[in-house]
TIRO-2110 file (N, C-alpha, C; in Angstrom, 1 decimal):
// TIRO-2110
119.4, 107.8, 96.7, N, 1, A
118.1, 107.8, 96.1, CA, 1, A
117.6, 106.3, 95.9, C, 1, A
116.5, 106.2, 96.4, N, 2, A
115.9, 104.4, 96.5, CA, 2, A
115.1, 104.6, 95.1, C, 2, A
114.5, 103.6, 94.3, N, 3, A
113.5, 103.3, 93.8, CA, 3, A
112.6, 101.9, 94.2, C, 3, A
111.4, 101.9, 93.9, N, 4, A
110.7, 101.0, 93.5, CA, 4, A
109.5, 100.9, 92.8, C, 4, A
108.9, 99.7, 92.5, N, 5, A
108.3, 99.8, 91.7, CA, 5, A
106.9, 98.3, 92.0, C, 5, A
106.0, 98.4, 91.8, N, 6, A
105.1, 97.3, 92.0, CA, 6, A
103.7, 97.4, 91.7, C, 6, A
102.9, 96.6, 91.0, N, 7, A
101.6, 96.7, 90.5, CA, 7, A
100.7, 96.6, 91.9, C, 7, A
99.5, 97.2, 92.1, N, 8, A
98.7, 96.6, 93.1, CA, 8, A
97.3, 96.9, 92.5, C, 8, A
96.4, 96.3, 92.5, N, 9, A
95.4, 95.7, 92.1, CA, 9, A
94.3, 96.4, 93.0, C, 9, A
93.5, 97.3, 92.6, N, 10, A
92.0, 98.0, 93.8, CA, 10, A
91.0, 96.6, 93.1, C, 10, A
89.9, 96.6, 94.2, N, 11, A
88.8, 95.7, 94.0, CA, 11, A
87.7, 96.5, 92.9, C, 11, A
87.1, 95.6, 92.3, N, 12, A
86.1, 96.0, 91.6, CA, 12, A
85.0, 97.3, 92.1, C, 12, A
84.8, 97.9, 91.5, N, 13, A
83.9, 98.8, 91.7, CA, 13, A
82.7, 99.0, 91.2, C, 13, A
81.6, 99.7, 91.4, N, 14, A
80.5, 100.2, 90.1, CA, 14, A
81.2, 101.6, 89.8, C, 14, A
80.4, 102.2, 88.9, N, 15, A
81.0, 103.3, 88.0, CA, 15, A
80.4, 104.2, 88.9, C, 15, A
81.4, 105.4, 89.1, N, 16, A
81.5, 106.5, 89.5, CA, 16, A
82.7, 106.8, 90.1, C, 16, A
82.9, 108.0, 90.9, N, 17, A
84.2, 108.1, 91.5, CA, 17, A
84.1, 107.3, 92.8, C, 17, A
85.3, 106.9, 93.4, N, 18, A
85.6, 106.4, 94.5, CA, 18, A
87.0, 107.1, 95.2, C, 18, A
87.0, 106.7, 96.2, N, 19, A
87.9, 107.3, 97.0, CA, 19, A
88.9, 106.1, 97.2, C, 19, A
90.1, 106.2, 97.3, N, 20, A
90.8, 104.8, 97.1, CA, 20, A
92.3, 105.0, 98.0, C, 20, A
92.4, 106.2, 98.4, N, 21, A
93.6, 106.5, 99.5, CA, 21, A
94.1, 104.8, 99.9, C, 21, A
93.2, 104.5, 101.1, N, 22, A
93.6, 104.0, 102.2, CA, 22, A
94.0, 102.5, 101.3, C, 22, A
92.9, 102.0, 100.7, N, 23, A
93.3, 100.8, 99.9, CA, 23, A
94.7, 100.6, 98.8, C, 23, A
95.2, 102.0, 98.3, N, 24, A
96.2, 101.9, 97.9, CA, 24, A
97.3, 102.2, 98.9, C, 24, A
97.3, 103.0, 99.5, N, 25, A
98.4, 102.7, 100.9, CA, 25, A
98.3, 101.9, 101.4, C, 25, A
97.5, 100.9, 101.8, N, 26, A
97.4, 99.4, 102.7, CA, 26, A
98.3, 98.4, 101.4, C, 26, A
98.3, 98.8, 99.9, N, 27, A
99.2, 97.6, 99.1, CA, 27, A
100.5, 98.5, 99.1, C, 27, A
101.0, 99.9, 99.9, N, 28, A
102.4, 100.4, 99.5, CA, 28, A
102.8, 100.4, 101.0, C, 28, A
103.1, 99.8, 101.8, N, 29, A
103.9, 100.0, 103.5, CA, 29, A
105.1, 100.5, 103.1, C, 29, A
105.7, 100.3, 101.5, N, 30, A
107.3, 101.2, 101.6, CA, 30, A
107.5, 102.7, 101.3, C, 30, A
106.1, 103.4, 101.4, N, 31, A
106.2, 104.6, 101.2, CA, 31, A
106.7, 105.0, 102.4, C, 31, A
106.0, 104.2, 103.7, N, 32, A
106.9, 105.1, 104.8, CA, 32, A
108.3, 104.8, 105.4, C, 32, A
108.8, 103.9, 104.4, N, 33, A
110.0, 103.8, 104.6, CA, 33, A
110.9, 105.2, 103.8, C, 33, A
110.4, 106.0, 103.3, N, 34, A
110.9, 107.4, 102.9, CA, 34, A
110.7, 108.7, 103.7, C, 34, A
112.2, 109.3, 103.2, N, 35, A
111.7, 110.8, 104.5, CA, 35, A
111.0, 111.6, 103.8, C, 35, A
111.6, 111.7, 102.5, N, 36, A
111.3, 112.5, 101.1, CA, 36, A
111.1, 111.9, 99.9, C, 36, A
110.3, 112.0, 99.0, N, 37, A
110.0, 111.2, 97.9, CA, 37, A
109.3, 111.4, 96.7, C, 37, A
108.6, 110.8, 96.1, N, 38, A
107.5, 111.1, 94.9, CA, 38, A
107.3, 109.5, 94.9, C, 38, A
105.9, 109.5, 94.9, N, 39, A
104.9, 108.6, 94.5, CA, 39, A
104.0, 108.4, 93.4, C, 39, A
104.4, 107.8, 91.8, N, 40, A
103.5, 108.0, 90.8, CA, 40, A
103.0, 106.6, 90.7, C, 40, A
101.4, 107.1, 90.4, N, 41, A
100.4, 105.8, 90.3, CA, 41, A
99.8, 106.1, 88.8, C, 41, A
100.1, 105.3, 88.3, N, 42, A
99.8, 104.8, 86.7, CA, 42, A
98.5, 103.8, 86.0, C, 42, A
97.5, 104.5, 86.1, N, 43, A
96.1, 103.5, 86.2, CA, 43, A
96.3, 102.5, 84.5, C, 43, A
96.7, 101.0, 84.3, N, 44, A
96.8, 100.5, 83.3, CA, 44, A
95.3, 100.1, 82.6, C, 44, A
94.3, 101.2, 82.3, N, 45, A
93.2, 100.7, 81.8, CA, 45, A
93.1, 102.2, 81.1, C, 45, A
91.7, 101.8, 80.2, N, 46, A
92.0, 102.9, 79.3, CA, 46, A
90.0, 103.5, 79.7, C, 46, A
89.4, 103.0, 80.5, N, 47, A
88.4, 103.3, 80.9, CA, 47, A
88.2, 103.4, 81.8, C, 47, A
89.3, 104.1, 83.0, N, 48, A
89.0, 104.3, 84.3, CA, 48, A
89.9, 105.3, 84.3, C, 48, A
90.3, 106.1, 85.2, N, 49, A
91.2, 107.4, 85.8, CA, 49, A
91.8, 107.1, 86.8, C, 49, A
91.9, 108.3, 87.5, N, 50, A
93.1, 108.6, 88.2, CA, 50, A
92.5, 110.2, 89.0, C, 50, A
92.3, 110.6, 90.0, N, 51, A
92.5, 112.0, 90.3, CA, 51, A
92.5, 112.3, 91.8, C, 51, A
93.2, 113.7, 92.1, N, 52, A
93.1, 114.3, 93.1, CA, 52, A
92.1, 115.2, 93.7, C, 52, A
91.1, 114.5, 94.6, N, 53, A
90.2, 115.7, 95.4, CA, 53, A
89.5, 115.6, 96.6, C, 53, A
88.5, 115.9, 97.1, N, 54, A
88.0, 116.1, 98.2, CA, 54, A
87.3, 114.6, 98.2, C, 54, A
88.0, 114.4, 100.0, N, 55, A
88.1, 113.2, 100.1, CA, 55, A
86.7, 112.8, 101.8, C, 55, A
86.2, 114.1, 101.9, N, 56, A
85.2, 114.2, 103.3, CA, 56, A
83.8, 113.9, 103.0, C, 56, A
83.3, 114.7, 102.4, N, 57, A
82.5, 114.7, 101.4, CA, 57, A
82.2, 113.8, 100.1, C, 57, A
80.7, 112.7, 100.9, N, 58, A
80.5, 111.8, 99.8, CA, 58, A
80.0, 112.7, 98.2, C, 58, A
79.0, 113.9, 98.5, N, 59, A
78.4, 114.4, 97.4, CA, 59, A
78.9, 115.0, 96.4, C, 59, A
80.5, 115.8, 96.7, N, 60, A
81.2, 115.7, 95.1, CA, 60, A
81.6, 114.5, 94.3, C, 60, A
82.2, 113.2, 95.1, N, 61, A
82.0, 112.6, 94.2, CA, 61, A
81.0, 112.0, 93.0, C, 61, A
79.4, 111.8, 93.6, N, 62, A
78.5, 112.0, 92.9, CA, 62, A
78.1, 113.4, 92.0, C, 62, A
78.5, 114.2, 92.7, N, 63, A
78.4, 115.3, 91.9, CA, 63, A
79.8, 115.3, 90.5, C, 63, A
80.6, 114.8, 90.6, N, 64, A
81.6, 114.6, 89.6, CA, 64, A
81.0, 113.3, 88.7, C, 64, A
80.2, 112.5, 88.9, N, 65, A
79.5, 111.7, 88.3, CA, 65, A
78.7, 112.3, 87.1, C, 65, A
77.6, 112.7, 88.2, N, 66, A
76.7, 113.4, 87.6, CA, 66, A
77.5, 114.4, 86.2, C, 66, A
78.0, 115.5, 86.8, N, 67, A
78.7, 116.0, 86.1, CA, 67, A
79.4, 115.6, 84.6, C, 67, A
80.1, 114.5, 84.6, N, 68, A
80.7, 113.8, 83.4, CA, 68, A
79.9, 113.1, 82.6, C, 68, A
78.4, 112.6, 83.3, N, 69, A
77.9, 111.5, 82.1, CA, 69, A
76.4, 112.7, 81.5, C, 69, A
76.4, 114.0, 82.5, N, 70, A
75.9, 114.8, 81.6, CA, 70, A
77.1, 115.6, 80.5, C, 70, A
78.1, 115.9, 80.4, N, 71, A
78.9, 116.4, 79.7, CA, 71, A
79.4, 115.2, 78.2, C, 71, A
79.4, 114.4, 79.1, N, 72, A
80.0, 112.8, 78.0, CA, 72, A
78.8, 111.8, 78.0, C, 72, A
77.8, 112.1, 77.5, N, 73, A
76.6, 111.7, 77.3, CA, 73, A
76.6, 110.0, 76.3, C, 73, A
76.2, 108.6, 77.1, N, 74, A
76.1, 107.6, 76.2, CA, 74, A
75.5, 108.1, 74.9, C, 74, A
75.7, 106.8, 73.8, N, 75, A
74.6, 106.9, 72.6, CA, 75, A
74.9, 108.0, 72.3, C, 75, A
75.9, 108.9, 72.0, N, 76, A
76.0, 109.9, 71.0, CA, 76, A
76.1, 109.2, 69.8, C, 76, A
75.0, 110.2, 68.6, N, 77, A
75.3, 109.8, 67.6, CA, 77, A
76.4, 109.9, 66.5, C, 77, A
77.4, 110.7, 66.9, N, 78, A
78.6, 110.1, 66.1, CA, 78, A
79.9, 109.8, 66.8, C, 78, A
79.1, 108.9, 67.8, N, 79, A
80.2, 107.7, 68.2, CA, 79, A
80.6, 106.6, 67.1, C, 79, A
81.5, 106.1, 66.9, N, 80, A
81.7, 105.2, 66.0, CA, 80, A
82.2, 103.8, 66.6, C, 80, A
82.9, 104.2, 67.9, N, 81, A
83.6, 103.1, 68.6, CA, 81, A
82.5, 102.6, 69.5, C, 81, A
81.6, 101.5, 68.8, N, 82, A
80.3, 101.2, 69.7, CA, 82, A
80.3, 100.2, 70.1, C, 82, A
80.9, 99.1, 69.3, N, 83, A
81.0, 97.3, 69.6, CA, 83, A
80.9, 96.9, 71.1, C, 83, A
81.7, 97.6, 72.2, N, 84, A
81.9, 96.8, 73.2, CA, 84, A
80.5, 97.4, 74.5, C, 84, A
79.4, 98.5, 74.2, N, 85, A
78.6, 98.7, 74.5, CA, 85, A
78.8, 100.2, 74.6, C, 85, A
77.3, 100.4, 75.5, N, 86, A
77.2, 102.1, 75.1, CA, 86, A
78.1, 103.1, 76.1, C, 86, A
78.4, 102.4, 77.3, N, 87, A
79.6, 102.9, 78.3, CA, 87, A
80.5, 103.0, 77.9, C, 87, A
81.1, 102.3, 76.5, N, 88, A
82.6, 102.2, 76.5, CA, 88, A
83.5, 103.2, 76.1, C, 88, A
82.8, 104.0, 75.0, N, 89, A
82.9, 105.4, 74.3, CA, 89, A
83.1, 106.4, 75.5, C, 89, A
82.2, 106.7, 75.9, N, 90, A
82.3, 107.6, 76.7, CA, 90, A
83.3, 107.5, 78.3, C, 90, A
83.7, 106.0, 78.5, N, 91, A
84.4, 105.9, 79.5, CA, 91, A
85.7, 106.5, 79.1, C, 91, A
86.1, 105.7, 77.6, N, 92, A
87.4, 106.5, 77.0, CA, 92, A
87.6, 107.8, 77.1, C, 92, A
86.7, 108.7, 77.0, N, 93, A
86.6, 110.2, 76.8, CA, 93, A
86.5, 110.4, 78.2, C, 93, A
86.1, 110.3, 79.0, N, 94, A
85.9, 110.8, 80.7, CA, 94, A
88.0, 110.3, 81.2, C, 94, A
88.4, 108.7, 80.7, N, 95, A
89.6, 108.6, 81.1, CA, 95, A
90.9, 109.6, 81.0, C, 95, A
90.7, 110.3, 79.5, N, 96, A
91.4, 111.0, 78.5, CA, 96, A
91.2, 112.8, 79.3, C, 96, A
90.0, 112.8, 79.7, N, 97, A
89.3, 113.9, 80.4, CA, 97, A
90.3, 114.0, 82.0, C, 97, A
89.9, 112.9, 82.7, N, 98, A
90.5, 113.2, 84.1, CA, 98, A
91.8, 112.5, 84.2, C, 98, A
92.4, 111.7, 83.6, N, 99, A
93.8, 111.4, 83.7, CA, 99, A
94.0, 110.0, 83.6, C, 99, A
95.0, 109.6, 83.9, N, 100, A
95.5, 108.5, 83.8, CA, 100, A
97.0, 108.4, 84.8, C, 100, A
97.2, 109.3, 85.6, N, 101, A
98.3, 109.2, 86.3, CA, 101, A
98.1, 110.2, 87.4, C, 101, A
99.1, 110.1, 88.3, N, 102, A
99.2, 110.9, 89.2, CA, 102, A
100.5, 111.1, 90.1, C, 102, A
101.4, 112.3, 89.7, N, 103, A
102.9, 112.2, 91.0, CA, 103, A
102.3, 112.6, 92.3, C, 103, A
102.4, 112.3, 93.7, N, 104, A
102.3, 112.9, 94.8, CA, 104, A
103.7, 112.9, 95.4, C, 104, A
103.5, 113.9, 96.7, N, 105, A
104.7, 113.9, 97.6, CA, 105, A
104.6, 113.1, 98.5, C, 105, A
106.0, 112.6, 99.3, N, 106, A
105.9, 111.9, 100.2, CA, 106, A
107.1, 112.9, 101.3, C, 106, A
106.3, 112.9, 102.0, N, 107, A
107.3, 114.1, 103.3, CA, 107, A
107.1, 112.7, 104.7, C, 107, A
108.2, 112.6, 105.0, N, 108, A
108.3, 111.9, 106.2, CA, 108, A
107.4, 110.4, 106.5, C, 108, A
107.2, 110.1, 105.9, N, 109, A
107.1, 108.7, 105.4, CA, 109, A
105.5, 108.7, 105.2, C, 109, A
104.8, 109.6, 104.8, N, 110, A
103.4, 109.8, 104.4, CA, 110, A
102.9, 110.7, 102.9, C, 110, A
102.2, 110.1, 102.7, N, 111, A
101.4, 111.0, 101.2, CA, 111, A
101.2, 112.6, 102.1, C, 111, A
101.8, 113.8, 101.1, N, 112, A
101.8, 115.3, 101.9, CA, 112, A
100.8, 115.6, 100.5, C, 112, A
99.2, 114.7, 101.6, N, 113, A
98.0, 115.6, 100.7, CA, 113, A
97.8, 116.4, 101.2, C, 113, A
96.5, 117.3, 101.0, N, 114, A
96.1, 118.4, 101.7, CA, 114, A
94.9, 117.9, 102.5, C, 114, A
94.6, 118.8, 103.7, N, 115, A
93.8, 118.0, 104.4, CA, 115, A
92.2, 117.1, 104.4, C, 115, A
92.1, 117.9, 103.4, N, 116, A
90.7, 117.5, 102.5, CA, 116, A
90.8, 116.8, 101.1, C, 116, A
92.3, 116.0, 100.7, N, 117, A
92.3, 115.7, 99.8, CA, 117, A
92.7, 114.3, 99.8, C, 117, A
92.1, 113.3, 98.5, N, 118, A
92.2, 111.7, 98.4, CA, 118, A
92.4, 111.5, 97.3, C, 118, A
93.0, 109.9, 97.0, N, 119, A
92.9, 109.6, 95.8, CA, 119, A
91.5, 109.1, 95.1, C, 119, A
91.3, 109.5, 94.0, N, 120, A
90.1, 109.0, 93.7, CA, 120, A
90.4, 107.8, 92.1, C, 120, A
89.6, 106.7, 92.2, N, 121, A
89.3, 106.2, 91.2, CA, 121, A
88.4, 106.5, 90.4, C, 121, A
88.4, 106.7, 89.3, N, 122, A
87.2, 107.4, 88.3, CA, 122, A
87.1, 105.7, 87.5, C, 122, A
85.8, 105.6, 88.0, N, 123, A
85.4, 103.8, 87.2, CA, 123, A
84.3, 104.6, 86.5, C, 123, A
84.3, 104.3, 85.1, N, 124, A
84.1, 105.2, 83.8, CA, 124, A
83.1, 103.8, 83.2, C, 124, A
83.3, 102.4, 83.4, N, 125, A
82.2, 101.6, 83.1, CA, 125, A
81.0, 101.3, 83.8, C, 125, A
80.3, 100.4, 83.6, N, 126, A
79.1, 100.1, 84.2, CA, 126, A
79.8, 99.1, 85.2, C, 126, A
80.4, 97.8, 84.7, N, 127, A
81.0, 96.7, 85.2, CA, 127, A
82.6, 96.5, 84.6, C, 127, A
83.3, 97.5, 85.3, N, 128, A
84.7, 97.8, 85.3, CA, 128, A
86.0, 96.4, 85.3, C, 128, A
85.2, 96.2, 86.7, N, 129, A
86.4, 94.9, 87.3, CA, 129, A
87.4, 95.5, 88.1, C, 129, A
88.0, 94.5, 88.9, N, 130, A
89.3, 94.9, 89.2, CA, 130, A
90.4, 96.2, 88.5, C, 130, A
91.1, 96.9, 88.9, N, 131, A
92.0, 98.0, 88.4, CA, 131, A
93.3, 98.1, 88.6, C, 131, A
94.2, 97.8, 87.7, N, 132, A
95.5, 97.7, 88.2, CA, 132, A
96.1, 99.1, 88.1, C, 132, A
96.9, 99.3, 88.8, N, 133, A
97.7, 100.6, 89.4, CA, 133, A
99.2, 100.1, 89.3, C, 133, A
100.1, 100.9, 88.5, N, 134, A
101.7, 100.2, 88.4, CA, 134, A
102.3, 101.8, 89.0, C, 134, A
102.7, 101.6, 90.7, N, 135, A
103.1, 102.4, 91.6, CA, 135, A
104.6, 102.4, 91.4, C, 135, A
104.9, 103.8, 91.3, N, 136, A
106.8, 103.8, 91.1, CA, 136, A
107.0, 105.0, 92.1, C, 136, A
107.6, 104.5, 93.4, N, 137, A
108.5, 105.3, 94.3, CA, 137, A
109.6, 105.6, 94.1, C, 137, A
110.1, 106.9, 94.4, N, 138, A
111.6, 107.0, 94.6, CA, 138, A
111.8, 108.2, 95.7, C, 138, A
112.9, 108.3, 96.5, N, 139, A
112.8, 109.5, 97.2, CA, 139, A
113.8, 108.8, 98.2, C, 139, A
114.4, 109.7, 99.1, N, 140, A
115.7, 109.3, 99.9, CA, 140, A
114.8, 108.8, 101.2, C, 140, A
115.9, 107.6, 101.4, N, 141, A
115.1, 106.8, 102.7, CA, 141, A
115.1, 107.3, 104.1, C, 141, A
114.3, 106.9, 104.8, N, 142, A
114.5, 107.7, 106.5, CA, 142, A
115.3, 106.8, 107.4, C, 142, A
116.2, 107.9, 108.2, N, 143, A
117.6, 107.2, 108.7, CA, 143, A
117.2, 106.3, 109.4, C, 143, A
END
């Protein structure tokens, strides 16, 4: 059984969901150094997510947009946590909402998504920034 472990850093985004597969495989080349494995990605911010879904189709992601900032509405009036602006509240509640982690499989030195499925970043601010991801492999190496 191998482990590892390493932070990698996605680029800045605007708020909505994003698709983030390829960018985070392009910072992990030692996934396919496994035959078998588990892949967990751990988003270190408390206003952005983490999720699995349809990765062909730009209009669910907007539609997952839409969806959350009608559900998690700015300016509610009994927000209390207001100081850092009117996104910030509600980014917390959308993060807590869609996650904060994710285990995937690794079968033969690849992510065993489904054919229609990606990772997505949920950027839950207006002006997010950079997003750090602390990635922990383990899984038996390929001969």
């Amino acid at each position: 059984m191998t482990w590892f472990q390493k932070t990698i850093t996605l680029k800045p985004r605007p708020r909505g969901f994003h698709l983030v597969t390829r960018e985070v495989l392009e910072q992990l080349p030692e996934v396919a150094s496994l035959r078998v494995g588990i892949l967990h990605l751990f988003i270190q911010h408390t206003s952005a997510s983490l999720a699995v879904n349809e990765n062909a189709d730009p209009s669910v992601r907007s539609d997952m947009e839409a969806h959350f900032n009608h559900q998690v509405p700015e300016n509610a009036p009994y927000y209390e946590h207001i100081l850092e602006g009117s996104d910030d509240m509600p980014a917390h509640i959308k993060a807590v909402s869609v996650g904060v982690s994710l285990s995937l499989p690794i079968s033969e030195g690849r992510l065993a998504l489904g054919t229609w499925q990606g990772i997505y970043l949920g950027e839950h601010r207006n002006h997010g920034g950079s997003r750090r991801l602390v990635a922990t492999l383990s899984g038996e190496p390929a001969s």
